[in-house]
N, C-alpha and C positions, 0 to 999 in steps of 0.2 A: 504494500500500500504506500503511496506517495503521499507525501505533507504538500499541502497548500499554503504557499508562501504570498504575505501581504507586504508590500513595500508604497509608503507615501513618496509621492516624488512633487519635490520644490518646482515651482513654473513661474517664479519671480512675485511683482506684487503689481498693483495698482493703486492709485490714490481716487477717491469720489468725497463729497462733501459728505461730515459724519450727521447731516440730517437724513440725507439719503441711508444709507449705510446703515442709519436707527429708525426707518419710516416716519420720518419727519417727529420725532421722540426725542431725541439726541440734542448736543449741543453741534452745533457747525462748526467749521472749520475741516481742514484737509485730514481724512485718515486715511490712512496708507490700510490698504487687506493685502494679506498673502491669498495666492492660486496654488491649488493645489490638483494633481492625480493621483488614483489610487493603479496600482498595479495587482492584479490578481493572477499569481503564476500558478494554477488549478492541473491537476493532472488532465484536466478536458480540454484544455486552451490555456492561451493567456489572456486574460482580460485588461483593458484599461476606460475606468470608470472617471469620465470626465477630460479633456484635452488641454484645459487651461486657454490664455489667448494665444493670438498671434501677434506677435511686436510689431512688424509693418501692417499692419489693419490697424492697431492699434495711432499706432504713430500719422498714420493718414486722416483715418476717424473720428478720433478720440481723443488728440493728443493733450487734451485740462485732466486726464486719466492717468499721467506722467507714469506711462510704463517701466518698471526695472526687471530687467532680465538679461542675464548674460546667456552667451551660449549653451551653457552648462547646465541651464534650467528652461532649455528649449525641451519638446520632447524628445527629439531626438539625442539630445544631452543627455537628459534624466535617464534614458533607458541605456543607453552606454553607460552609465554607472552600475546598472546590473548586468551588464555584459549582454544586452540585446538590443537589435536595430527596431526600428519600425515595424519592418516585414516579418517580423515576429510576434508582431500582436495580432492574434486571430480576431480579438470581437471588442471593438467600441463602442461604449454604452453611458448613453452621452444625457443626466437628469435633466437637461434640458438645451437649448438651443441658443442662450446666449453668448455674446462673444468672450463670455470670462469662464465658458467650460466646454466651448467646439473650436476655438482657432489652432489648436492644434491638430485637429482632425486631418489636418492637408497633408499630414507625414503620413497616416497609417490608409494610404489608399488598397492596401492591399486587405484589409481588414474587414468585418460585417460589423456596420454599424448598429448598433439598439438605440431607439428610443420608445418613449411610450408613443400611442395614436394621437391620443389630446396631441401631444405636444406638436407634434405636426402641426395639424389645424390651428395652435395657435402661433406660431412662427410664421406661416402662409400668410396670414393676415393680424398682424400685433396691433393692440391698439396705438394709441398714437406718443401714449409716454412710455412704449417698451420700445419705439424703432429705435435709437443706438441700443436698446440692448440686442436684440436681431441685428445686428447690420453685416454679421460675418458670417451670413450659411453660404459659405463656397464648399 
């Protein structure tokens, strides 16, 4: 029987105003979140739950988002730390569609992505204070 190995992997961070960030609850001003992925190394596959962003989408789109991310916390970074490329993650299972947990998704093309159905339908048509959080389904 094979162990299923769980690895978090760093994807840099992002800054939004901490009213956002606290559903208008919070005090404002700039807070930095970290991105994160989960690696699921499963004797059935390997999974990775969630992609993080993309720094040029970011940087074109978004740029008051003041992305940090080095190479090293790209995905394809993060999975070279456990000694795996892209094309070895079999299945992408992405909780939802915006650009702070799919813009990595452009690495694992060789992969089956998941998400739920909802989320489809609502990506297709966000209302109108989620479009930058939709703006990266490439």
């Amino acid at each position: 029987m094979s162990d299923t190995k769980v690895y978090i992997l760093d994807g840099g961070s992002l800054i939004i105003d901490g009213l956002h960030a606290f559903w208008n609850r919070g005090p404002s001003g700039e807070f930095r979140f970290p991105t994160y992925s989960v690696l699921i190394d499963h004797p059935d596959g390997k999974y990775l739950f969630d992609t993080g962003y993309d720094y040029d989408h970011v940087m074109k789109v978004l740029p008051f988002e003041k992305p940090l991310q080095t190479e090293d916390q790209t995905v394809p970074g993060q999975l070279a730390k456990v000694g795996l490329k892209p094309s070895d993650i079999n299945y992408v299972i992405n909780s939802h569609y915006h650009f702070d947990h799919c813009g990595g998704n452009k690495h694992l093309t060789t992969a089956c992505t998941i998400c739920h159905e909802e989320e489809l339908a609502v990506c297709a048509c966000p209302q109108p204070f989620e479009m930058l959080g939709y703006s990266d389904l490439t």
